[in-house]
N, C-alpha and C positions, 0 to 999 in steps of 0.2 A: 333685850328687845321686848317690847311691851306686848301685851293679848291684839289690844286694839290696832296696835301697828302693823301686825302680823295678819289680820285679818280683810284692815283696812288697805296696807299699800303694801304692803310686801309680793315682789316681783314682778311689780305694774310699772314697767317703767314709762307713763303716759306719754311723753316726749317722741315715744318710736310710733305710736298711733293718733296720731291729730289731735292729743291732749283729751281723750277720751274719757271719762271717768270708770267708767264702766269697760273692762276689757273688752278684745273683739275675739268672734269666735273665728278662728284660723283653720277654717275648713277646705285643707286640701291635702291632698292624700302624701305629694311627692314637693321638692324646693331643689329651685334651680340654683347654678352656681356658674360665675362668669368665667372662670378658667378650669381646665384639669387638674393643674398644682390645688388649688382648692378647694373643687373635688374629692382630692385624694385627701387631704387632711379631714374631708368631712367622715369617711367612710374609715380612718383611723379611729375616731373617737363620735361614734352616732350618739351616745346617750348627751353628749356636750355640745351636739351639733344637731342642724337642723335638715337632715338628708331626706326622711319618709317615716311618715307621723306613726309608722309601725314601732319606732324607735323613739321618735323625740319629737313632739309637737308645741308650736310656742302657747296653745292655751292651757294643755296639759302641764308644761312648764311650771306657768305661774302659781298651779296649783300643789304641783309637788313641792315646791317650794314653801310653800305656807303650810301644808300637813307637817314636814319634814320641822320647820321652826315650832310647831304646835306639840311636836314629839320630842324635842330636843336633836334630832338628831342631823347629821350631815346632810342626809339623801334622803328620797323617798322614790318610791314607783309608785304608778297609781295601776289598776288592771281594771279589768272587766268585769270583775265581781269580787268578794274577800274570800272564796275559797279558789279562788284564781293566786291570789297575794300568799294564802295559807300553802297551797301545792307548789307553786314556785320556789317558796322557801327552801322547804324542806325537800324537794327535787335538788336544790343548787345545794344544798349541805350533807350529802348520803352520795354512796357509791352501791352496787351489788357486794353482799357481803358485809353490809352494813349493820346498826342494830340504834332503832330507836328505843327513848323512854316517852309516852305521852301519858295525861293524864286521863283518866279513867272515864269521863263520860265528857267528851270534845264535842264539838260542832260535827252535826254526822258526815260533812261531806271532809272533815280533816281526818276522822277516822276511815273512809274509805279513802282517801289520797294514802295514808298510812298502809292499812292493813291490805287492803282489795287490789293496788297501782304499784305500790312500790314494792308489798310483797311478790306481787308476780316476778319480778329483778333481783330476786332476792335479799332484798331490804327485812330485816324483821321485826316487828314493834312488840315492847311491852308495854301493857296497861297499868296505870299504878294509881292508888287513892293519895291527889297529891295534897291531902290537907297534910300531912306527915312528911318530913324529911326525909325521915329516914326509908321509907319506900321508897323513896328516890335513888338514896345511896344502893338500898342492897338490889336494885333493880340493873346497877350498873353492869356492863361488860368491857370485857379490852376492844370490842367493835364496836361501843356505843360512840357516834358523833353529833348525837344529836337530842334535846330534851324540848319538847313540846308542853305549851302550858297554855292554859284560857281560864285567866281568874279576874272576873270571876267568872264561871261559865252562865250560857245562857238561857238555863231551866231550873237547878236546883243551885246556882250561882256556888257553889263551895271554889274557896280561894288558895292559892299557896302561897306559902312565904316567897315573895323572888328574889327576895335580897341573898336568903338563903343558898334558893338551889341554884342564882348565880353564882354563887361561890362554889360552891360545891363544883360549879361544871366546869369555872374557870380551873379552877386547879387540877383538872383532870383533861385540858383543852378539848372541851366538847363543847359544843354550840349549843345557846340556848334562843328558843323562839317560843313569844307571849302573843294570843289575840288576845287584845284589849277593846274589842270592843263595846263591850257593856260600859265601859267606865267611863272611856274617850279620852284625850290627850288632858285635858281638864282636871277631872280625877283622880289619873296614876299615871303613874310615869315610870316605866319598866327599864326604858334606858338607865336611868337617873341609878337604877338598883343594882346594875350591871347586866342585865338581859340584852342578846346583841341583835335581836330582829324585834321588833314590832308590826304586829299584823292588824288592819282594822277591816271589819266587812262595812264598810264607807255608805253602804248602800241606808244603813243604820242613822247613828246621831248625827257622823259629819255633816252625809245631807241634811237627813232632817224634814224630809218633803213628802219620801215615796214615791217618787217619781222619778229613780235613778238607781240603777245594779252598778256598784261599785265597789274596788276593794284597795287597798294602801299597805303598804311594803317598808317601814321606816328602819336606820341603821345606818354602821358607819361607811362613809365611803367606797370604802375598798369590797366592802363585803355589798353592799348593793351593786358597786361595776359588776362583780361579779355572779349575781344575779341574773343583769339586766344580758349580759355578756351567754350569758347561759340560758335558762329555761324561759326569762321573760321574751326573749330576742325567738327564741326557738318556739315555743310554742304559742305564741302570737295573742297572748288574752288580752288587750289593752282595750282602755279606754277612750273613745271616742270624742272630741273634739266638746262638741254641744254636751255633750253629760258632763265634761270635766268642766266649761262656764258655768252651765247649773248648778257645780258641789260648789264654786266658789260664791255663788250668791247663796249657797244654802251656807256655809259657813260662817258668814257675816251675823249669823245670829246664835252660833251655837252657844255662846255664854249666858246669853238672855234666854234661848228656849231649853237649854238645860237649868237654868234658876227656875224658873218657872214647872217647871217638870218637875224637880227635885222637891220643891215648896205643896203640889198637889198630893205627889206620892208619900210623902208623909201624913195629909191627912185621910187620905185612902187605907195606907196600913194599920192607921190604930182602929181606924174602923174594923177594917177584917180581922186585926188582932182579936178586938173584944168579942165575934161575933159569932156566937152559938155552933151555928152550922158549919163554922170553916173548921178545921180542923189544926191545920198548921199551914203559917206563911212564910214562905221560902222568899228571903230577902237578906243581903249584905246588913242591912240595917234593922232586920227586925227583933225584936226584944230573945225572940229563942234559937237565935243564930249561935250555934257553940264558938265561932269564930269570929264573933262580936270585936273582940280586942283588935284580931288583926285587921279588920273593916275599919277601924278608928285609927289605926297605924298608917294603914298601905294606902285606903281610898279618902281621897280630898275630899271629894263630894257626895251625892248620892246620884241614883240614875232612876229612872221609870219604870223598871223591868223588874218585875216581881211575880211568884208563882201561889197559887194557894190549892191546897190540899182539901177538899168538899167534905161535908159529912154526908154521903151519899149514900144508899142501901144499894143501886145498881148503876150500869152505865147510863139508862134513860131517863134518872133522875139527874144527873151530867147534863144529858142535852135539855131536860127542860129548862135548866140554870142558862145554859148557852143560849139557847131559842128566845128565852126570857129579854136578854142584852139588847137594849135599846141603842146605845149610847157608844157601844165598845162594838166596832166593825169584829168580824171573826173573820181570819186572813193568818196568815203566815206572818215571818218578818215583824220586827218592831223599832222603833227609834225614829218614829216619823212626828208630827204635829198632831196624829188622830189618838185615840185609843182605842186600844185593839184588843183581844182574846182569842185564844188558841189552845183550844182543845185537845188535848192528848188520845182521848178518844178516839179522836178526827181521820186516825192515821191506823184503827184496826177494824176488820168488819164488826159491823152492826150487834152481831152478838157475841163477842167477846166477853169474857169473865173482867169485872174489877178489878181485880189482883193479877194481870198475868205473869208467871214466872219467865225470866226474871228480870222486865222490862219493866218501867216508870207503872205508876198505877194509873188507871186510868180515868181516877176522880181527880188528878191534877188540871188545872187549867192555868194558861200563862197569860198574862195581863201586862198591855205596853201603857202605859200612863202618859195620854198625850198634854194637848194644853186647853182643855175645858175646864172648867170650872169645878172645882174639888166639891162642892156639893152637889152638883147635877151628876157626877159618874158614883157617890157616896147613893145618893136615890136609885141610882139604875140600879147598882150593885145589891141593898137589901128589899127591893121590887125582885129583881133575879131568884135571890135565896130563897127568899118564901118560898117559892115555885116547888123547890125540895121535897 
């Protein structure tokens, strides 16, 4: 099945809507049924049937449909945000008495589903540095079910082998689950390595717009019923009708606004590569990435999402860099059409130390590379530095 297919007509079946081009947004909460016998078959099988769009709605349909083709796999969920898709998971794969492995610096709200929710039920996680295997291996227990990964992750992107510690967890039948979001179904393909959940926060590249919290659940069959059957049904995060038409019109471009994205951020990097004041650039693809190889192995592509480390004497030489930024909105969140920055600073009081122990420094700033012109955010960028 082709990109284009997949994006263009996959699960539109026009014929059921007046030959429509453009799906319709199926905005109703509950779907009637002309007998009881029918009824009862819908409330046997809700994720295959169309009972109450808390469970299965036909716009949300056509969309998990194309994430799920765009991920390789069987099935997908879609939710109401990616730490919605992330906590689900790993809710539906754990009991009390449990024992996770995650990797060492995750998306914070997987480390609080982790550490903060699931240890209250006695779930217990370890942290491990997963550029190494083998912290994987000896991190193991006879309670472990479950191994958490985000490679690359979304601040200092460090990667793990997945092929590896699929193996690894298959032969030890322990569930593994990847956010992929930085890379996108485009880039890497985690199933492909044997990894058995995929996680995307949607809200990210799939869109593409900024203008939608959403998150994606992709895997095999059985293991997504059981899912949907579980924590998706129970605790109710789904996504809503209009947001899910929006992801699939933001989709239709994701090839072209990831080319385009990929094409800028490289000339963005060697910029800051070369550039006195930065110090180091944290990037899958940048020239001093110790894990360079496995970037050219695991990831197709490249992505927009890169960090850079200042040469800065305090925190308020930071903000005048930031304050400096014409061009790059300062905001949360990235994988939209703008470019953005985001301050590490941003997130401790005003006079905090540079270095606090023993959290990120605080001369990092994170940089989303939208689709402006590689020398107009090149000019913002050494306008900004000066500032220094």
């Amino acid at each position: 099945m082709d990109l284009s297919w997949i994006l263009n007509h996959l699960g539109e079946d026009r014929e059921q809507y007046f030959g429509a081009v453009a799906p319709p947004i199926v905005q109703s909460s509950i779907f009637a049924f002309p007998t009881v016998a029918s009824m009862r078959t819908g409330f046997r099988d809700e994720l295959g049937n169309h009972v109450y769009t808390r469970g299965n709605n036909p716009t949300v349909e056509i969309l998990r449909k194309k994430v799920a083709a765009l991920e390789g796999a069987e099935d997908c969920l879609m939710f109401g945000s990616g730490a919605a898709a992330m906590s689900a998971a790993a809710i539906a794969c754990v009991s009390g008495g449990d024992h996770v492995v995650c990797v060492a610096k995750p998306y914070s709200w997987t480390r609080a589903v982790l550490k903060d929710l699931l240890g209250r039920f006695g779930v217990s996680t370890t942290f491990v540095d997963g550029t190494e295997i083998a912290n994987f291996e000896s991190a193991l227990t006879e309670r472990t079910r479950l191994i958490v990964l985000e490679s690359p992750n979304s601040m200092t992107f460090e990667q793990q082998d997945l092929a590896a510690v699929a193996a690894l967890a298959k032969a030890r039948g322990i569930r593994t689950l990847c956010d992929n979001s930085y890379a996108t179904p485009l880039n890497q393909s985690p199933l492909a390595l044997g990894i058995d959940l995929v996680a995307h926060s949607a809200t990210k590249y799939l869109n593409g717009h900024s203008d939608v919290v959403a998150g994606a659940l992709c895997g095999g069959a059985v293991l997504i019923r059981e899912v949907f059957r579980g924590p998706y049904m129970t605790l109710g995060a789904i996504l809503a009708p209009h947001d899910a038409w929006l992801m699939i019109r933001g989709l239709r471009t994701l090839p072209i606004r990831m080319e385009r994205i990929a094409a800028t951020t490289s000339h963005v990097l060697a910029f800051l590569e070369a550039h006195p004041r930065v110090r180091r650039v944290y990037s899958p693809r940048a020239h001093g990435n110790p894990q360079l190889g496995l970037s050219e192995r695991q990831l197709h592509g490249a992505s927009g999402l890169l960090t850079i480390e200042l040469d800065a004497a305090d925190v308020a030489a930071v903000e005048r860099f930031c304050d400096g930024l014409e061009r790059f909105l300062m905001t949360v969140s990235w994988g939209g059409y703008e470019s953005l920055a985001f301050p590490v600073c941003a997130v401790y009081p005003a006079d905090a130390q540079l270095h606090p122990p023993p959290g990120l420094s605080l001369s990092l700033v994170r940089l989303s590379i939208g689709l402006e012109e590689p020398e107009v955010l090149i000019a913002d960028l050494d306008a900004a530095l000066a500032r220094l």
